[in-house]
PyMOL Python script that loads the backbone (N, CA, C, O; Angstrom):
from pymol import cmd

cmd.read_pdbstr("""\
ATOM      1  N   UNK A   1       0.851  -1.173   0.000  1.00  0.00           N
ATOM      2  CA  UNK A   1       0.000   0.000   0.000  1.00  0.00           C
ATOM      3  C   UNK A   1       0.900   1.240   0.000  1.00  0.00           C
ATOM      4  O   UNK A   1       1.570   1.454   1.010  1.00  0.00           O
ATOM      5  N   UNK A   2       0.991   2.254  -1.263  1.00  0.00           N
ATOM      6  CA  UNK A   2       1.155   3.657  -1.077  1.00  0.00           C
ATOM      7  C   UNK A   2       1.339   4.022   0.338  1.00  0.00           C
ATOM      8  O   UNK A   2       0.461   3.697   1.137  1.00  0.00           O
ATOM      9  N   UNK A   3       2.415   4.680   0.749  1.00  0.00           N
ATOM     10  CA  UNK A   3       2.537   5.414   1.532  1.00  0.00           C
ATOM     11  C   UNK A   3       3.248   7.168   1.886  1.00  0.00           C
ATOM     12  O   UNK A   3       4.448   7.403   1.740  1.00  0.00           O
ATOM     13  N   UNK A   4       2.600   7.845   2.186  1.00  0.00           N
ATOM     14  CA  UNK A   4       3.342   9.358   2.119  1.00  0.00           C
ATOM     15  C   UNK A   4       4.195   9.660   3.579  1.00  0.00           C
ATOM     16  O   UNK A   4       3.868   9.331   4.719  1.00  0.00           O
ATOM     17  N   UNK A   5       5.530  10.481   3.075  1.00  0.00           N
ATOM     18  CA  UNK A   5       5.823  10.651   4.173  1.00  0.00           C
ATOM     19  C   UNK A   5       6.528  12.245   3.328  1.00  0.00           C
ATOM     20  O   UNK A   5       6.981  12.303   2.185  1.00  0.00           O
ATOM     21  N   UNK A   6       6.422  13.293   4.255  1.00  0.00           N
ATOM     22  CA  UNK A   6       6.948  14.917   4.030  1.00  0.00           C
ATOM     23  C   UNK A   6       8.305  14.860   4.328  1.00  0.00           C
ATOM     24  O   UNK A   6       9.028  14.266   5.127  1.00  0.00           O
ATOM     25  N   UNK A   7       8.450  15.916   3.152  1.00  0.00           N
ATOM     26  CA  UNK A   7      10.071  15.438   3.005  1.00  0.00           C
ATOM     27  C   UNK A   7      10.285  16.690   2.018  1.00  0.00           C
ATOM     28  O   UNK A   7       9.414  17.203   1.316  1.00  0.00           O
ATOM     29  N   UNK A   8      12.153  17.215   2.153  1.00  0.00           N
ATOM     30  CA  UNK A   8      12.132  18.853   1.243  1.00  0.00           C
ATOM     31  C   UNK A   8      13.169  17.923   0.562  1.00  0.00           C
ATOM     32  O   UNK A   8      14.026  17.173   1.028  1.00  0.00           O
ATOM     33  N   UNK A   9      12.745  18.271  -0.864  1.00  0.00           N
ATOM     34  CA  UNK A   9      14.115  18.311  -1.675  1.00  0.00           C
ATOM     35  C   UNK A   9      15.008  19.395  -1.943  1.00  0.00           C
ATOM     36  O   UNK A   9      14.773  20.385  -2.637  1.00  0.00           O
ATOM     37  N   UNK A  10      16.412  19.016  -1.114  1.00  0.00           N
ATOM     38  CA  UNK A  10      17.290  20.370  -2.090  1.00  0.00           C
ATOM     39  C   UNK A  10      18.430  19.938  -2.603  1.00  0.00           C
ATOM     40  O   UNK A  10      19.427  19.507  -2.024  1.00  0.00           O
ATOM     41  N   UNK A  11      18.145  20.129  -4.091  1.00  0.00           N
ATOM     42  CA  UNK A  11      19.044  19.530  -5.012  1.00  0.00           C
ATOM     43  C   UNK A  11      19.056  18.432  -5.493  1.00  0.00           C
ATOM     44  O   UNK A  11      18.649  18.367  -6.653  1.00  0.00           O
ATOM     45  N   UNK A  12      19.413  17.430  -4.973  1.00  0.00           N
ATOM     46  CA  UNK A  12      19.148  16.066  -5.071  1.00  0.00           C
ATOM     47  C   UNK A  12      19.168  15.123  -4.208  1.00  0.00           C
ATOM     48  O   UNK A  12      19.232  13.910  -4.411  1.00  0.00           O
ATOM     49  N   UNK A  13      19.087  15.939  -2.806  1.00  0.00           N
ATOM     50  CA  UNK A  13      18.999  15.420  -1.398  1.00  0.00           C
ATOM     51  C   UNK A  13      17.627  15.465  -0.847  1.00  0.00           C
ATOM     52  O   UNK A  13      17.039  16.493  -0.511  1.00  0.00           O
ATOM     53  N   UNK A  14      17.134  14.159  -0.781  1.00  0.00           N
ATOM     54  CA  UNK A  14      15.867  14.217   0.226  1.00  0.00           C
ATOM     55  C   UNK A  14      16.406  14.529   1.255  1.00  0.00           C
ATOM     56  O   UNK A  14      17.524  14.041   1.417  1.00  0.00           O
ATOM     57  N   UNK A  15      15.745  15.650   2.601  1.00  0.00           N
ATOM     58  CA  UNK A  15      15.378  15.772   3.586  1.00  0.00           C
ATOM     59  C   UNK A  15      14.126  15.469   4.303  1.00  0.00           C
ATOM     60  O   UNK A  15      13.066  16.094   4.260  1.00  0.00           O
ATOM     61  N   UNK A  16      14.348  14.671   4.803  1.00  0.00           N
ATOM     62  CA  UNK A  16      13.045  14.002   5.788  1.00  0.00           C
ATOM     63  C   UNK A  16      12.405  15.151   6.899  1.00  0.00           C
ATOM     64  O   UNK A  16      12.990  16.004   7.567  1.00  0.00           O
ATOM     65  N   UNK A  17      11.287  14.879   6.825  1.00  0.00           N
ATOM     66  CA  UNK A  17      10.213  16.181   7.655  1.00  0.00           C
ATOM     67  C   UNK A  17      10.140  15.382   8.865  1.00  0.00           C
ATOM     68  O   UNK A  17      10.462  15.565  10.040  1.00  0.00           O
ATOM     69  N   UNK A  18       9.742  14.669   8.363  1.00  0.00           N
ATOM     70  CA  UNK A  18       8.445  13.019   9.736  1.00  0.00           C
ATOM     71  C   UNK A  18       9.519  11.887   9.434  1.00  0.00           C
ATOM     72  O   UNK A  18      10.416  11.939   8.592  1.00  0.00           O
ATOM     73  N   UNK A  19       9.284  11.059  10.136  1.00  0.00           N
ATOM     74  CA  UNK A  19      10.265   9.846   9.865  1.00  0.00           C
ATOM     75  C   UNK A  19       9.853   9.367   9.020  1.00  0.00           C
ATOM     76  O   UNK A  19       8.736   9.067   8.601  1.00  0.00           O
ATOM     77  N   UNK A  20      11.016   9.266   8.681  1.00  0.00           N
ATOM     78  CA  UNK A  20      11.413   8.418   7.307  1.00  0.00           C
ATOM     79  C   UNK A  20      11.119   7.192   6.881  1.00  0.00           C
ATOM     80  O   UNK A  20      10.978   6.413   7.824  1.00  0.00           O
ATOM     81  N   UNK A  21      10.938   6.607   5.596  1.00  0.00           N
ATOM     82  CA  UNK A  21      10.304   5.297   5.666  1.00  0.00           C
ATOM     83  C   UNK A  21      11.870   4.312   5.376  1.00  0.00           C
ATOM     84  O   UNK A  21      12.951   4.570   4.846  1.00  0.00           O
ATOM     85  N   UNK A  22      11.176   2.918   6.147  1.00  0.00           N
ATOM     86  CA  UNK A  22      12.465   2.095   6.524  1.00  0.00           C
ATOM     87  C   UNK A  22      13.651   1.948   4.911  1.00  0.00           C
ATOM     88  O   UNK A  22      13.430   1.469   3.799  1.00  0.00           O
ATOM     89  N   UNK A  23      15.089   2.718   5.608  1.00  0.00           N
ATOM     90  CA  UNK A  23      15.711   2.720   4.243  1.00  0.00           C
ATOM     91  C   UNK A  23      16.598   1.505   4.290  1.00  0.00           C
ATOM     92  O   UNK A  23      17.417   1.500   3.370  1.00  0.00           O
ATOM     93  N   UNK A  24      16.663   0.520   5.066  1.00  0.00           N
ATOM     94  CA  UNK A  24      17.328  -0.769   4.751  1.00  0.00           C
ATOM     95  C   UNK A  24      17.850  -1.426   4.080  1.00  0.00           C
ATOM     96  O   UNK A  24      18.864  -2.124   4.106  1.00  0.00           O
ATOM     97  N   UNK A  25      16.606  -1.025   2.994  1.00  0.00           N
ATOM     98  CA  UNK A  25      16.663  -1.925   1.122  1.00  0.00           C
ATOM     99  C   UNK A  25      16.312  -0.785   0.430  1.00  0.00           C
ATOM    100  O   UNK A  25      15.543   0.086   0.837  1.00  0.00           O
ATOM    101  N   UNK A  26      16.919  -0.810  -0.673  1.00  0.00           N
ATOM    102  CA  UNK A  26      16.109   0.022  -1.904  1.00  0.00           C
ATOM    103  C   UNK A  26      15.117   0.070  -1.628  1.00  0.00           C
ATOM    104  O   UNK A  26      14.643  -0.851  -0.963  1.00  0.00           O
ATOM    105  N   UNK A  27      14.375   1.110  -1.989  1.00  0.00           N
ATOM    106  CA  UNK A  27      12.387   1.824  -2.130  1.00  0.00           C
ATOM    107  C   UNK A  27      12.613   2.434  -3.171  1.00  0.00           C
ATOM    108  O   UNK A  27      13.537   3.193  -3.464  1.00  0.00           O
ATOM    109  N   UNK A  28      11.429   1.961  -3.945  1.00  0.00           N
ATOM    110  CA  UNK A  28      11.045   2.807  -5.246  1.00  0.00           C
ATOM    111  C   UNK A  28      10.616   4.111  -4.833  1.00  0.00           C
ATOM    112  O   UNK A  28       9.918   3.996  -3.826  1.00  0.00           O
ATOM    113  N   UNK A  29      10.717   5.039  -5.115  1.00  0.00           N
ATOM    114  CA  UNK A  29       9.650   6.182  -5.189  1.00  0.00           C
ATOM    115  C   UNK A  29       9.220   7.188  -5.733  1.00  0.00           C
ATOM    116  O   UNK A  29      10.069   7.851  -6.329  1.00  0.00           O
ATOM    117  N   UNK A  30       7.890   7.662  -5.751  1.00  0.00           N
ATOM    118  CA  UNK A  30       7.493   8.979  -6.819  1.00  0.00           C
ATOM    119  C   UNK A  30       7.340  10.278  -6.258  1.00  0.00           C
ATOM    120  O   UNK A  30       6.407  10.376  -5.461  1.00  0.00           O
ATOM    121  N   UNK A  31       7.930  11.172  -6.443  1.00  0.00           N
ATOM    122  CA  UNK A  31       8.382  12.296  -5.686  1.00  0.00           C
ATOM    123  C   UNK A  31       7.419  13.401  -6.394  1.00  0.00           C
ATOM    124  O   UNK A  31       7.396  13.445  -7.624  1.00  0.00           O
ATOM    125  N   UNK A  32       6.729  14.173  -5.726  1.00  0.00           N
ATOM    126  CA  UNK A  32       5.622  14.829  -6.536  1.00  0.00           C
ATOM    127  C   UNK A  32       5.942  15.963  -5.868  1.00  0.00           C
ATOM    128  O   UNK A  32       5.881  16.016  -4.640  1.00  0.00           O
ATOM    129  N   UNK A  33       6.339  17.041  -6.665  1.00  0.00           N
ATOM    130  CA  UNK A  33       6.492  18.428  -6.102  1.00  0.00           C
ATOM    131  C   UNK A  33       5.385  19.200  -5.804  1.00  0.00           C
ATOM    132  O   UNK A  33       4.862  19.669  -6.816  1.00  0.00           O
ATOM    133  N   UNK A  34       4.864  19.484  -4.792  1.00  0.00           N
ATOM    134  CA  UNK A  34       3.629  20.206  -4.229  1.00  0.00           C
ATOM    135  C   UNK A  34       3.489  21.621  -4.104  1.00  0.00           C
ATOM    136  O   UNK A  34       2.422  22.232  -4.046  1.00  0.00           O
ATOM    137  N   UNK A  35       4.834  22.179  -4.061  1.00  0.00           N
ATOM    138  CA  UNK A  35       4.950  23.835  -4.249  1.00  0.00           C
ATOM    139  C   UNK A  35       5.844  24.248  -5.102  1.00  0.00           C
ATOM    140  O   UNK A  35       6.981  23.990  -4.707  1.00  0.00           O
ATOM    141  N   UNK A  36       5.807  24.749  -6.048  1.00  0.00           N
ATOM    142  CA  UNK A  36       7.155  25.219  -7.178  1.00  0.00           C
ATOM    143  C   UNK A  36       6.403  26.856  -7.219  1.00  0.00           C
ATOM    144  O   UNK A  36       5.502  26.859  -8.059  1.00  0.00           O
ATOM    145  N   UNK A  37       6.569  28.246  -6.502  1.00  0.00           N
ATOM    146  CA  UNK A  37       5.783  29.203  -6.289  1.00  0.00           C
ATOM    147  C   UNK A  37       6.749  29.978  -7.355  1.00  0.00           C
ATOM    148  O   UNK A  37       6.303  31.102  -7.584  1.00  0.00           O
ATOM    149  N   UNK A  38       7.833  29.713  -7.999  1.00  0.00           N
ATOM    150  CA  UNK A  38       9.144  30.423  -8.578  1.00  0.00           C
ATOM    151  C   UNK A  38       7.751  31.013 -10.027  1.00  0.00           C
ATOM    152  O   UNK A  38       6.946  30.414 -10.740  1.00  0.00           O
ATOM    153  N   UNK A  39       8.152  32.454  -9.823  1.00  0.00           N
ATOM    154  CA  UNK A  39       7.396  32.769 -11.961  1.00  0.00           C
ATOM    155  C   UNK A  39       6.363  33.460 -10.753  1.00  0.00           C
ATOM    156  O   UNK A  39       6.419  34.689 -10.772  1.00  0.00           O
ATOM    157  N   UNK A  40       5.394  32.868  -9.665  1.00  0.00           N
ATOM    158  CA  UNK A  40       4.276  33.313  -9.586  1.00  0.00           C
ATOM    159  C   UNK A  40       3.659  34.267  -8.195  1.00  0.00           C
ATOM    160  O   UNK A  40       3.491  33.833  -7.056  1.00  0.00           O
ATOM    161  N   UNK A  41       3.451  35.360  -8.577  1.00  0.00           N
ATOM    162  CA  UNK A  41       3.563  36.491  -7.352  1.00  0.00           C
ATOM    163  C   UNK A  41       2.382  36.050  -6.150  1.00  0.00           C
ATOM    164  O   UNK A  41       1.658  35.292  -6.795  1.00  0.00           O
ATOM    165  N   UNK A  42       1.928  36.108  -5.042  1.00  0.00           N
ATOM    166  CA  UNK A  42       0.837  35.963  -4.488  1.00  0.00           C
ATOM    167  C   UNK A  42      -0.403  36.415  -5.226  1.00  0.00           C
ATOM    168  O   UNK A  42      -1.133  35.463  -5.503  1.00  0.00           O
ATOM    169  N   UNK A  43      -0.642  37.040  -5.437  1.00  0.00           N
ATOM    170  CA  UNK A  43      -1.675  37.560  -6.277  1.00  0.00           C
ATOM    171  C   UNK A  43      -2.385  36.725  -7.185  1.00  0.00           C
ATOM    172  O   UNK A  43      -3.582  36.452  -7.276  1.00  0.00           O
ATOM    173  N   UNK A  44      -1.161  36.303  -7.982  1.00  0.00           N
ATOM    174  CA  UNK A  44      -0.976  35.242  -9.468  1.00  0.00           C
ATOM    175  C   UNK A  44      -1.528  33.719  -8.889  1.00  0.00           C
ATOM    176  O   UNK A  44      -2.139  32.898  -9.574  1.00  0.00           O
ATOM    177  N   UNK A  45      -1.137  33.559  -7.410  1.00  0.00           N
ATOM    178  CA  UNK A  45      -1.408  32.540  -6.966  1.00  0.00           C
ATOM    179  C   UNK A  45      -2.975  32.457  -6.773  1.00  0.00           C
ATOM    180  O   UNK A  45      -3.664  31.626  -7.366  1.00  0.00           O
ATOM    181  N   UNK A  46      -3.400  33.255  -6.022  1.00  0.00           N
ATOM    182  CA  UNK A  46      -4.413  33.430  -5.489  1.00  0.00           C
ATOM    183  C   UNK A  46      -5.844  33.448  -6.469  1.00  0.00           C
ATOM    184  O   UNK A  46      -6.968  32.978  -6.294  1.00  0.00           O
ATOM    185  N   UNK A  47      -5.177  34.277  -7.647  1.00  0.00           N
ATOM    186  CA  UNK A  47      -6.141  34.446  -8.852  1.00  0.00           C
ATOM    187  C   UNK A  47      -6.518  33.103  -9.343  1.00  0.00           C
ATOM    188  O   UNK A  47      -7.699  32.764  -9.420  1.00  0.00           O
ATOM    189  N   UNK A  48      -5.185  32.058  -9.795  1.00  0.00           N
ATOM    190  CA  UNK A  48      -5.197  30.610  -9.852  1.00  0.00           C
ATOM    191  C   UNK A  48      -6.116  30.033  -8.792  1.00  0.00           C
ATOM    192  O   UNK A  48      -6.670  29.016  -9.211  1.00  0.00           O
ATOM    193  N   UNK A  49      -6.412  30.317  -7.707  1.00  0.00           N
ATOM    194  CA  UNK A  49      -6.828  29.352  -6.943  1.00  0.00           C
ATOM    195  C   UNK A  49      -8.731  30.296  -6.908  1.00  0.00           C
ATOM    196  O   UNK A  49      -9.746  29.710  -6.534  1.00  0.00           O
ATOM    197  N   UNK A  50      -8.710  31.275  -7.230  1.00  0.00           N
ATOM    198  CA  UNK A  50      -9.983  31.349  -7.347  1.00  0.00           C
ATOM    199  C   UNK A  50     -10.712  30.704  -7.838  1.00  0.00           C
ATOM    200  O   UNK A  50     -11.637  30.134  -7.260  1.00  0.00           O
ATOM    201  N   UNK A  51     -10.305  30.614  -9.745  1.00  0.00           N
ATOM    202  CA  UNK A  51     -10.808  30.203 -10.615  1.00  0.00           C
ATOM    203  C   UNK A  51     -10.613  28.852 -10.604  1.00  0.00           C
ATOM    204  O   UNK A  51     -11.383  28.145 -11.254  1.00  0.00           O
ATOM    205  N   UNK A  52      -9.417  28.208  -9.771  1.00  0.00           N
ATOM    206  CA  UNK A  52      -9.949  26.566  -9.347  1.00  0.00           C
ATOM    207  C   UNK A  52     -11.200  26.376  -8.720  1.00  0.00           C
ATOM    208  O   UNK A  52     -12.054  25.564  -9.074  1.00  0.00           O
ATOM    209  N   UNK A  53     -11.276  27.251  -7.666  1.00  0.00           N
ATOM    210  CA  UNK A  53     -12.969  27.257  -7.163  1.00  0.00           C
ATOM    211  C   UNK A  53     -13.765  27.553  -7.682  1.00  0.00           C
ATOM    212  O   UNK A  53     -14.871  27.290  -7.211  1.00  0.00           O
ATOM    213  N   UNK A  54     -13.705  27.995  -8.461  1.00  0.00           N
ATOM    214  CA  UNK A  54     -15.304  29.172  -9.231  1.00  0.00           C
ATOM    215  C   UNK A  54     -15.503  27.377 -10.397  1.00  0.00           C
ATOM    216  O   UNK A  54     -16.549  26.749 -10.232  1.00  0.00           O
ATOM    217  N   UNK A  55     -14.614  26.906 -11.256  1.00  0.00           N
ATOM    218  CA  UNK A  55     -14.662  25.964 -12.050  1.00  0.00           C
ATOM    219  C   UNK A  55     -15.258  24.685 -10.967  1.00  0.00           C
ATOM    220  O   UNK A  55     -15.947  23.819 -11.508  1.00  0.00           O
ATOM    221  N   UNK A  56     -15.047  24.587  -9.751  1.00  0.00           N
ATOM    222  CA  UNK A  56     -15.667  23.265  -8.692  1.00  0.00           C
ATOM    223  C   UNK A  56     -16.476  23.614  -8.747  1.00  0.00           C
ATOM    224  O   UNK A  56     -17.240  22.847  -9.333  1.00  0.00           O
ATOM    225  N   UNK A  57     -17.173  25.013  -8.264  1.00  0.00           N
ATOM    226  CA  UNK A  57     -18.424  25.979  -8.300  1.00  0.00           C
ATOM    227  C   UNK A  57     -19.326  25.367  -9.549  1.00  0.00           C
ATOM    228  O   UNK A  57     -20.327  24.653  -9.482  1.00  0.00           O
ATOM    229  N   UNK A  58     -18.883  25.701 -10.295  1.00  0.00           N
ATOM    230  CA  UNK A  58     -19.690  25.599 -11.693  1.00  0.00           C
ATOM    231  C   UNK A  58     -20.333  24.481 -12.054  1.00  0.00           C
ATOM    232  O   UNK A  58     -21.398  24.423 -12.669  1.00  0.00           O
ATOM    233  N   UNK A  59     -19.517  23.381 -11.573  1.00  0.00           N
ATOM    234  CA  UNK A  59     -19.787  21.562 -11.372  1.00  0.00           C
ATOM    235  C   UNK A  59     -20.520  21.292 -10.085  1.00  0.00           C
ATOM    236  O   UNK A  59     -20.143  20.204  -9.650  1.00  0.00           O
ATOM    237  N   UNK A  60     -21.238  21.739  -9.461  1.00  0.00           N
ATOM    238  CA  UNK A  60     -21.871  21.679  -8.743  1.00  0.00           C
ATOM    239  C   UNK A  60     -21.334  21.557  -7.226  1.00  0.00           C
ATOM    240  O   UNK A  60     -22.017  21.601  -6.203  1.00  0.00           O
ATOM    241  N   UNK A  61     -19.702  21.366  -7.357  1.00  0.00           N
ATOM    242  CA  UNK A  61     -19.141  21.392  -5.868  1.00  0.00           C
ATOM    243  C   UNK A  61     -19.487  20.042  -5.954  1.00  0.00           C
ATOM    244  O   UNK A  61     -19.868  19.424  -6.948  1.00  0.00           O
ATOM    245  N   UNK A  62     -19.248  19.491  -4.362  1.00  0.00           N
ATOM    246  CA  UNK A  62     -19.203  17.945  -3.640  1.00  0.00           C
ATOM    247  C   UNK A  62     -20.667  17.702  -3.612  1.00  0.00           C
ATOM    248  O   UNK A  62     -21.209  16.603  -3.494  1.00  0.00           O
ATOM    249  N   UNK A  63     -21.139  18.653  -3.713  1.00  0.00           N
ATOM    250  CA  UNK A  63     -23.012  18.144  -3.618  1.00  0.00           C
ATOM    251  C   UNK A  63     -23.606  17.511  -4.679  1.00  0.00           C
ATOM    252  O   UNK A  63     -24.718  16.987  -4.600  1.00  0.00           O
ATOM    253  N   UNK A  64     -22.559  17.540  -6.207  1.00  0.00           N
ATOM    254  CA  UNK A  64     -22.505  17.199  -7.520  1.00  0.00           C
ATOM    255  C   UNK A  64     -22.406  15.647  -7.448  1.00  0.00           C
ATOM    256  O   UNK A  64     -23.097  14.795  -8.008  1.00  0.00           O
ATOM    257  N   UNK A  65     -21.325  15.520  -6.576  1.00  0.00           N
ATOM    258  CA  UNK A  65     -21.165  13.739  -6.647  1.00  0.00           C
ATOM    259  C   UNK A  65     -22.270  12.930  -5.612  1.00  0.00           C
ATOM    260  O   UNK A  65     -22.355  12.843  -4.387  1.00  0.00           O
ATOM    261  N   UNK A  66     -23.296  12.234  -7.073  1.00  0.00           N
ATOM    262  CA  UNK A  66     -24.043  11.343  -6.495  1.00  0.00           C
ATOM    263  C   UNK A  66     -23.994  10.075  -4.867  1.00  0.00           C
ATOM    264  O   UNK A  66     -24.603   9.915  -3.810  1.00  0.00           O
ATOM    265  N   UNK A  67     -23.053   9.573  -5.498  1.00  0.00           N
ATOM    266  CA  UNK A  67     -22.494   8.442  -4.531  1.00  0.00           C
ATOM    267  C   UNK A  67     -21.139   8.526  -4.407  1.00  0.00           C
ATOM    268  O   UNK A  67     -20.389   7.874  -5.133  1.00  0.00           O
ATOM    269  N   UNK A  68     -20.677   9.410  -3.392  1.00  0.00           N
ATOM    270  CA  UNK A  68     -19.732   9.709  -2.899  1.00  0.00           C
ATOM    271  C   UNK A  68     -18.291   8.436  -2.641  1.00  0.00           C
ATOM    272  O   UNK A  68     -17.089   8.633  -2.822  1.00  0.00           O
ATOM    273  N   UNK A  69     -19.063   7.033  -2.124  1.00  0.00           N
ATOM    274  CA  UNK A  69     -18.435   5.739  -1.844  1.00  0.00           C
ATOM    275  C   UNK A  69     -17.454   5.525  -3.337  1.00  0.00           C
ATOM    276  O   UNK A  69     -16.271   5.224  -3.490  1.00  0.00           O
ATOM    277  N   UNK A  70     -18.864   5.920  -4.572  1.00  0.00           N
ATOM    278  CA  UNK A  70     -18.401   5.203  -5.677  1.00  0.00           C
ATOM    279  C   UNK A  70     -17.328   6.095  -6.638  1.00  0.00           C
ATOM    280  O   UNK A  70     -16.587   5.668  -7.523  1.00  0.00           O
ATOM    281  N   UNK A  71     -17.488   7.346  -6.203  1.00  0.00           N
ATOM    282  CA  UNK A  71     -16.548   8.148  -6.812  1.00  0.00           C
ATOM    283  C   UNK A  71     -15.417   8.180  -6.147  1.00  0.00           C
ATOM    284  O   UNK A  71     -14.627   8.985  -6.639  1.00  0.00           O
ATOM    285  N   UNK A  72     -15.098   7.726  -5.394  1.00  0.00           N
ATOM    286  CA  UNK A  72     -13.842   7.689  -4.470  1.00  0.00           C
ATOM    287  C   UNK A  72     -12.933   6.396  -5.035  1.00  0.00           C
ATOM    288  O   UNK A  72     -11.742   6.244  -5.308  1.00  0.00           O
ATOM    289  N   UNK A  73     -14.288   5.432  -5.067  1.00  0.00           N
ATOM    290  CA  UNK A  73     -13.271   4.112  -5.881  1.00  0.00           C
ATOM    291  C   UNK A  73     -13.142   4.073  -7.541  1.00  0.00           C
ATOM    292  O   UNK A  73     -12.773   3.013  -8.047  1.00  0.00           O
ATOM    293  N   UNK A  74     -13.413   5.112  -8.318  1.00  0.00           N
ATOM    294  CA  UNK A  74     -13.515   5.472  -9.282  1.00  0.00           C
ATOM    295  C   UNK A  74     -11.964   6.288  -9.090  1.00  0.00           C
ATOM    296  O   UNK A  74     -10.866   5.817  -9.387  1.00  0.00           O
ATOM    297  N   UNK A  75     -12.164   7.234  -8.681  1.00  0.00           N
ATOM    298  CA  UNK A  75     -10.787   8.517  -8.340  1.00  0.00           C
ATOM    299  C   UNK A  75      -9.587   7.558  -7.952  1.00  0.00           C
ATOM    300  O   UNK A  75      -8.694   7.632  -8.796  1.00  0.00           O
ATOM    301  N   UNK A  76      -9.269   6.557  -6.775  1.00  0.00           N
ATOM    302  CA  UNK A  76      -8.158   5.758  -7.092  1.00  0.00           C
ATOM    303  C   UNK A  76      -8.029   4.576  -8.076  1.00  0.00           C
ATOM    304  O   UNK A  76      -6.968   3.956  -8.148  1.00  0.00           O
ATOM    305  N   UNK A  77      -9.217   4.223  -8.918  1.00  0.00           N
ATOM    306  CA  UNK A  77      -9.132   3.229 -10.086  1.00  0.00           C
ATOM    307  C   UNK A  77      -7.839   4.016 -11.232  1.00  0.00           C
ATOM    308  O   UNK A  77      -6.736   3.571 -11.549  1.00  0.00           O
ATOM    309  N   UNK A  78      -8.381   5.045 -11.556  1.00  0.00           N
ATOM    310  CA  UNK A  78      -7.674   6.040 -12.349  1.00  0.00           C
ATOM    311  C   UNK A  78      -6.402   6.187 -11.957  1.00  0.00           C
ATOM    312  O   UNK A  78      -5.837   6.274 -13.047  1.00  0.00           O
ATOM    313  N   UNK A  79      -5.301   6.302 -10.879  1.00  0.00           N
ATOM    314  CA  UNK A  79      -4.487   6.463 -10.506  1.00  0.00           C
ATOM    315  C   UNK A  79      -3.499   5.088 -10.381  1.00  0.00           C
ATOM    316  O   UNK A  79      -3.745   4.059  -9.752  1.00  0.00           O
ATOM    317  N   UNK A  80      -2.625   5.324 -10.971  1.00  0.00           N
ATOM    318  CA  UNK A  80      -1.469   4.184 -11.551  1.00  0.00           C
ATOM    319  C   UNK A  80      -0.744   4.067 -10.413  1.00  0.00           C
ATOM    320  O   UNK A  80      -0.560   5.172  -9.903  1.00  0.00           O
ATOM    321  N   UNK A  81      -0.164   2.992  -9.692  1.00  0.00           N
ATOM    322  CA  UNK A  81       0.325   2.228  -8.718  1.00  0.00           C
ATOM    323  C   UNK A  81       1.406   1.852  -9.343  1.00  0.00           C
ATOM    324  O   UNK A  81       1.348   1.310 -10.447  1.00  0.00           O
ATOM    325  N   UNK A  82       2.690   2.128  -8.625  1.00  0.00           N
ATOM    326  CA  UNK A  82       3.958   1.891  -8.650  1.00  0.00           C
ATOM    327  C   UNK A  82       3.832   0.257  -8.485  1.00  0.00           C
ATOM    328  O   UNK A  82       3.200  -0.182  -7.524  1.00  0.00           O
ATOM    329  N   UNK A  83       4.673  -0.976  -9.795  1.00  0.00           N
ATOM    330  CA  UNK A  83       4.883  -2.355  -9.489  1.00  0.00           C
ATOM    331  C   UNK A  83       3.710  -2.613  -9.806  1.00  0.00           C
ATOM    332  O   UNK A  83       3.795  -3.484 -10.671  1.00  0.00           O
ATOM    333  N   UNK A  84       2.171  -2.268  -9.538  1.00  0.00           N
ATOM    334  CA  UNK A  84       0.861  -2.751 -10.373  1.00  0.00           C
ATOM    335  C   UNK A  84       0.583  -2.216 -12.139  1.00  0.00           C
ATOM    336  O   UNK A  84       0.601  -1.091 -12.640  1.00  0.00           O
ATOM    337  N   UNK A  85       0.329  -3.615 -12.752  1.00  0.00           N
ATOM    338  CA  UNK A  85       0.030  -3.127 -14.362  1.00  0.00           C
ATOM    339  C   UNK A  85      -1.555  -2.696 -14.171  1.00  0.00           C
ATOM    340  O   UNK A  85      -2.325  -3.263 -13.395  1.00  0.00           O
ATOM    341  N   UNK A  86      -1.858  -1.694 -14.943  1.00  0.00           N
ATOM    342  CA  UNK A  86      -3.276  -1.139 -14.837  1.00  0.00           C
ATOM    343  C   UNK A  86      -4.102  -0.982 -15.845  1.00  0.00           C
ATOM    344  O   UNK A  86      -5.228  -0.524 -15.655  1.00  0.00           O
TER     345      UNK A  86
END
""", "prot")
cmd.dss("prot")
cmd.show_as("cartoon", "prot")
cmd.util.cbc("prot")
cmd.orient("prot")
């Protein structure tokens, strides 16, 4: 099972936030950058994140999804698993 653990990259050095997951043996892993703010002023940010809402807005928001259970196992069907063919 996927697991997350917070962690800064600088350069090409993970730094661990929370403990670290057991490094014993090789671990595969997919490193997903969550803040890259470089190019974009607060403002720029903020404007971005409106119109992320106003576009949820428009889709009716969470009140949109019928069966909440089934869209959830729908949302990780879609998502590719490291070592699983899909």
């Amino acid at each position: 099972m996927p697991r997350t653990y917070n962690a800064v990259l600088s350069g090409d050095h993970v730094e661990w936030i929370d403990t670290p997951p057991d490094r014993s043996r090789p671990l595969a892993v997919r490193i997903t950058v969550l803040h890259d703010g470089a190019g974009l002023s607060a403002r720029e940010r903020g404007q971005r994140m409106a119109e992320a809402l106003e576009a949820i807005a428009r889709r009716g928001g969470v009140s949109a999804i019928a069966d909440p259970i089934e869209w959830q196992r729908e949302i990780r069907r879609e998502r590719a698993l490291l070592g699983r063919d899909t």
